[in-house]
C-alpha positions in Angstrom: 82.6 -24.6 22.5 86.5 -24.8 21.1 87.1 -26.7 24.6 84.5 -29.2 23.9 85.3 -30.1 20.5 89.0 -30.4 21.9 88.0 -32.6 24.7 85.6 -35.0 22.5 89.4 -35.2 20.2 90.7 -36.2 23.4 88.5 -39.1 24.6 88.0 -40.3 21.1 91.8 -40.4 20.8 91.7 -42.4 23.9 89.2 -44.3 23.6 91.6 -46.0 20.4 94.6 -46.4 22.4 92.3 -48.9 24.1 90.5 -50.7 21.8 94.0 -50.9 20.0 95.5 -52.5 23.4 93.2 -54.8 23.6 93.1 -55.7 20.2 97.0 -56.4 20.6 96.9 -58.6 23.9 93.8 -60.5 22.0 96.3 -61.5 18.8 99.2 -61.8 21.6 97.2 -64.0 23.4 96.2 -66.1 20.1 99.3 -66.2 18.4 101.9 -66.2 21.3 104.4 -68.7 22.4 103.6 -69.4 25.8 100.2 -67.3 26.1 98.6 -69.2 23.4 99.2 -72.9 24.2 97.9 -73.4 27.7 97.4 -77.3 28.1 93.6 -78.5 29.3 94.1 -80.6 32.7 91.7 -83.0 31.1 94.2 -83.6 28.1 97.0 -84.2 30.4 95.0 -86.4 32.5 93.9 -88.6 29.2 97.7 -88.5 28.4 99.1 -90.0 31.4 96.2 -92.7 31.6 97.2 -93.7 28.3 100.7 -93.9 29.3 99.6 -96.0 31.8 97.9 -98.4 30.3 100.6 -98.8 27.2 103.2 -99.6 30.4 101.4 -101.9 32.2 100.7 -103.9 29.1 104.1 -104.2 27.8 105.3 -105.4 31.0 103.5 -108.8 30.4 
């Protein structure tokens, strides 16, 4: 019965270690440098078309 209640200490032990990881690479991932400000293709793509268009008009 000692071994149980020693093992159940264990895994619980455990089982904080990895919520606690996770919980770290979720706020690393939020508030990180390059992690946390991935650029949307779509954005980009809007970007340069309106680049585009600015260019071609101030050529005239």
């Amino acid at each position: 019965m000692g071994n149980l209640v020693k093992a159940l200490k264990i895994a619980a032990n455990v089982a904080e270690i990895i919520v606690a990881g996770s919980v770290l690479i979720e706020l690393a991932e939020k508030y990180g440098g390059r992690l946390g400000k991935k650029k949307s293709a779509t954005g980009k793509v809007a970007t340069d078309t309106a680049a585009t268009i600015t260019d071609s008009t101030s050529d005239e």
